[in-house]
C-alpha positions, 0 to 999 in steps of 0.5 A: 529234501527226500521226504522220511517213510511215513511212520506206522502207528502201533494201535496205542498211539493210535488211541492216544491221537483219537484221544486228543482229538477228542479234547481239542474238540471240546476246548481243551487245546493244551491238554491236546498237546501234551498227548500228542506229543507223546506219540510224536516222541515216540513217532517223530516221522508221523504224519498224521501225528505231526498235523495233529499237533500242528492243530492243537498247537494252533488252537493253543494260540501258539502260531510259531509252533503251528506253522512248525508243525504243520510244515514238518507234516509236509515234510514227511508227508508232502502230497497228503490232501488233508495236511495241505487243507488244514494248513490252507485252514490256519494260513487264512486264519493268520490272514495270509490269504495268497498262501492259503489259497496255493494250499488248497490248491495244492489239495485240490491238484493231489484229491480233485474230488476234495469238495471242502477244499473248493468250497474254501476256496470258494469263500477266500475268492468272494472275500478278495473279490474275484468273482468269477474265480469264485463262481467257478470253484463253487461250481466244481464243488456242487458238480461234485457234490450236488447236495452240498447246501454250503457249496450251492449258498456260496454259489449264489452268492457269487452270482449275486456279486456278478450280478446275475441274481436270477442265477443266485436266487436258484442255486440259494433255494437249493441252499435252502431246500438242502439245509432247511434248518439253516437261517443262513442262506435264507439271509443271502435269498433275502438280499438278491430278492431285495436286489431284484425289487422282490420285496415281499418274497425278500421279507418272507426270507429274512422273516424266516431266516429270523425265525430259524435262529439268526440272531444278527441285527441286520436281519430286523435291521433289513426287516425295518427296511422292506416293510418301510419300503412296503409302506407299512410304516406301522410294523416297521416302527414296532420292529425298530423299538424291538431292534434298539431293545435287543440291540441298543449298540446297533447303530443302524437300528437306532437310527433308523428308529429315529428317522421313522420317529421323526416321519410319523406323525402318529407317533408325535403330540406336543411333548414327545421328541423324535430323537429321545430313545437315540439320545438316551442311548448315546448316554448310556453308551458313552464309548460307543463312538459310532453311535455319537457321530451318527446322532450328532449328523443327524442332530444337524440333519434336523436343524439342533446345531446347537445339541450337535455342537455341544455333543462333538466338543465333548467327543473332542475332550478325549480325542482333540487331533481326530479329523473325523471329529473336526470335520463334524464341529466344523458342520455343526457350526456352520449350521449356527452361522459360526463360519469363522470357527467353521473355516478354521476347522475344516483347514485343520481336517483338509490335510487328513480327509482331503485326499481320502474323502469326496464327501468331506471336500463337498462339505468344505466346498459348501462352507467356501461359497461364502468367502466369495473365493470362487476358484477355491470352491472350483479347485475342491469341487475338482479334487472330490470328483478325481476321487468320485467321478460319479460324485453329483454333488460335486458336478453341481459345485463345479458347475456353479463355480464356473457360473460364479467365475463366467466360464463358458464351462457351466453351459457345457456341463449344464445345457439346461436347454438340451438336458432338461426335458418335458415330455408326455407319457403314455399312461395305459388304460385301465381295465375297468375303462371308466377311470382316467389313469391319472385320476386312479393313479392319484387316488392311488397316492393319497392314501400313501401320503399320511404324514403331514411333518416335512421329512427329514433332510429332504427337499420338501417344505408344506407337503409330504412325501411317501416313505420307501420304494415306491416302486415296490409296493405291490400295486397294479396302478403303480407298477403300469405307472412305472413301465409307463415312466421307465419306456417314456425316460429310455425314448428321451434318452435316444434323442440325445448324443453322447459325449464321452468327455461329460459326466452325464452323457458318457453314460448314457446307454438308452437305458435306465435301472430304476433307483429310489422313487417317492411321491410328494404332495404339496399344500397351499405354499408347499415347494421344494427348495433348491436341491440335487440328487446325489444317489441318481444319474438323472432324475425326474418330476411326473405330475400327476395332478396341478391345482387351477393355479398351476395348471392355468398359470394365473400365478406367473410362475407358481408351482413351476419347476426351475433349474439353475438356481442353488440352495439358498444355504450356499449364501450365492445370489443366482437366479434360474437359468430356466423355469418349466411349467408342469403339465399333468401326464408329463415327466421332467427328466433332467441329470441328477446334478443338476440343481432344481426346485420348484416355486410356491404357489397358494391353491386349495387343490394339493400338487402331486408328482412321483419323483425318481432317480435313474442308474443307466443300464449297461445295455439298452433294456429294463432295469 
């Protein structure tokens, strides 16, 4: 079609359309209308009075006569960049994001220079996940307009999804220097500087991001998060009975709040309940369907099946056939010793989360070690690692499984011979030179261990452990304990081969990025029950100080570290394939799948290790 001559305006008309540019402006999309149309009768072959109808039609709520609107503004105008922008616009607003990309496209083909044009097509790249494409696009648009505080913000935050954070750092500080008034790009610096293990700078972003106005909960949400990690449990504990004040519907702030409740002794006498203020909220927000499930998982976390179940059987009242729902019954009666009623559930959901999810066929995984039905328990440990095959969990169901069976499997994947090592690592001398290393790094640690309560779902019975990254904080003891960990871990991993068929030594690049660290210090009887590490790739024991017991090995195995054996609520009767005595200054490293504890021992004198997970690093070097 030949496109009409575009129509001159008379000065009248021309008001008229400013007019109700005005009112859409503020709101009024259908008063908008009405004027436009008026010119539109009378120039029917405008194209700027076209588009502008397309507009006020689209804020109307009126998507047939939009998508007309703006088409026959194409048609009389079909290489008009700001038409094609605007339908780009209200294309991705209808969630046809393929269409509205072409149409900025085809605005940035006619107006190269159209920054607003590549900065949306910046946005649309991030959000379907191309983010080279959308580097690029945020890269035209602050060569062309390098004050543009949007175009620098959606630049870092391209970088970021690429990894190349120290780059996202610097084009958002120029986000921020730009737009100083804006909290947005102060929530994006906040994240990449969490991401590179910048804490304390991270907390001065979300601080002053919080502080210019952003009012989104995820701000003290990350706010509670880094001053955990800090180890400033205190400030962290005040922020989360301001986040659930604030926000009561917010899930992640109640039960955040809930957990740092339960950890802090502080904050417990005889008569308090951890788990008070997210209980009451649950009450008072009976349709807030995410807040009742996480509170009943962390119900079960805790040990209070029985709350769990009654809780769940509730929910179900109106929702019976939700698999989600069945699956939480069935965990919170497996946690009673209601097998039967368990198994029963768990066959209900299988047909629905089965296929969709790792987690949930662990769980089952879990509930079969008791009916002795060891091929089922193989043959679902496999199905979750077809969906996960980084899954830890389920490399330790499967190895178990084939233990169980007598397949000569469990040896290849498990080798506890070659996989676990005991090796002695390099601490640097301090400065002061009058001091040990470890004799500092310990007294470094004691005053990070103040709780004397368990931690919830963790591993650790009689003892503590520190809460956060420990890594993070801002220690010089710690950071020359982690440099010295880290080179010590990377020189092990250089001794052994790699296997591209097994799920640890496929990965292995000699190099390893530091994931979550702690401290744990066990008293008298303290152990750690039988465990693995679903967030690591290996994982680790340094011992920094044995009791005599320990360290002189009159108590046989006392205090000893050993591999092989499952949780005890797996209900098997496996003894270790392999017991390790610890040494002060040396590191046990060993894949996180892998099940491993340590045993009891009775000394006056506490045992104090820094444990950590590892991600391998795609090239050889720090992470």
């Amino acid at each position: 079609m030949t496109p009409s001559m575009p129509q001159r305006l008379s000065q009248t008309q021309l008001e008229e359309l400013a007019s109700a540019h005005q009112l859409l402006q503020q709101g009024h999309a259908d008063d908008a209308v009405a004027r436009v149309r008026r010119v539109v009768n009378d120039a029917p072959h405008s194209a700027d009075a076209l588009l502008l109808l397309a507009m006020c039609l689209a804020d109307a709520g009126d998507v047939p006569g939009a998508e007309a609107g703006f088409l026959r503004a194409l048609e009389h105008a079909p290489h008009h960049p700001g038409i094609l922008f605007n339908f780009g616009i209200w294309l991705s607003r209808q969630g046809r994001v393929q269409a509205a990309i072409q149409s900025y496209l085809a605005a940035t083909a006619i107006k190269p220079d159209f920054v607003d044009a590549w900065i949306k097509l910046g946005i649309l790249m991030l959000e379907q996940g191309t983010f080279v494409q959308a580097a690029g696009m945020f890269q035209r648009a602050v060569d062309l307009q390098p004050h543009a505080a949007h175009a620098w913000q959606g630049l870092g935050r391209a970088k970021q999804s690429l990894g190349d954070l120290d780059a996202a750092v610097d084009a958002l500080r120029k986000a921020t220097n730009l737009s100083p008034s804006d909290g947005s790009p102060w929530v994006d610096l906040g994240v990449t500087l969490r991401s590179l293990g910048r804490l304390e700078d991270s907390l001065v972003s979300f601080e002053h991001a919080r502080e210019l106005g952003v009012r989104d909960p995820c701000v003290p949400d990350a706010i509670i998060d880094l001053l955990g990690n800090l180890g400033r449990t205190g400030e962290a504990m005040d922020e989360g009975r301001r986040l659930v004040d604030d926000h009561p519907q917010f899930v992640p702030g109640q039960v955040k709040l809930a957990r740092l409740l339960w950890s802090n002794d502080a904050e417990r006498d005889a008569e308090s309940d951890p788990f008070s203020i997210m209980r009451s909220a649950v009450r008072q927000q009976p349709t807030n369907r995410a807040l009742q499930t996480e509170f009943v998982a962390l119900l079960i976390e805790a040990r209070r099946g029985q709350e769990a179940l009654d809780l769940v059987r509730v929910m179900r009242r109106s929702n019976s056939s939700d698999a989600f729902l069945i699956w939480l019954e069935a965990l919170a009666c497996d946690s009673l010793l209601l097998h039967e009623q368990a198994g029963s559930l768990f066959a209900q959901a299988y047909p629905v989360l089965g296929s969709r999810s790792a987690d949930f066929l662990n769980a089952y995984v879990r509930h079969l070690y008791r009916s002795g039905d060891w091929e089922a328990v193989a043959r679902y440990a496999n199905e979750a690692i077809v969906l996960d095959f980084a899954n830890q969990e389920s490399w330790a169901h499967l190895g178990t499984a084939w233990r169980l069976a007598g397949d000569p499997r469990e040896h290849w994947l498990m080798n506890y011979e070659q996989l676990v090592g005991l090796i002695e690592v390099d601490m640097p001398p301090l400065s002061s030179g009058d001091v040990q290393s470890l004799e500092a790094l310990k007294a470094t640690l004691d005053g990070m261990h103040t709780s004397t309560r368990d931690p919830l779902n963790q591993s650790v019975r009689h003892g503590s452990q520190t809460s956060g990254h420990l890594f993070a904080r801002a220690d010089p003891t710690i950071a020359a304990a982690r440099l010295a960990l880290q080179d010590a871990a990377e020189r092990w991993l250089t001794k052994l081969p790699v296997d591209q068929s097994h799920p640890f030594l496929s990965r292995n690049n000699h190099g390893v990025r530091m994931m979550g660290s702690w401290s744990v210090k066990l008293r008298s009887l303290g152990h750690h029950v039988n465990h693995f590490h679903p967030d690591g790739w290996m994982s680790s024991a340094f011992y920094v100080s044995l009791p005599p017991s320990v360290n002189q090995g009159t108590e046989a195995d006392a205090g000893c570290i050993q591999f092989g054996q499952p949780a005890v609520e797996l209900g098997v009767d496996l003894s270790p394939r392999r017991i390790v005595r610890p040494k002060a200054g040396c590191l046990a490293l060993f894949p996180s799948y892998m099940w491993h504890g340590t045993l009891p021992f009775s000394d006056a004198e506490p045992r104090t290790t820094i444990a950590f997970d590892m991600q391998p690093t795609a090239t050889r070097g720090k992470g």
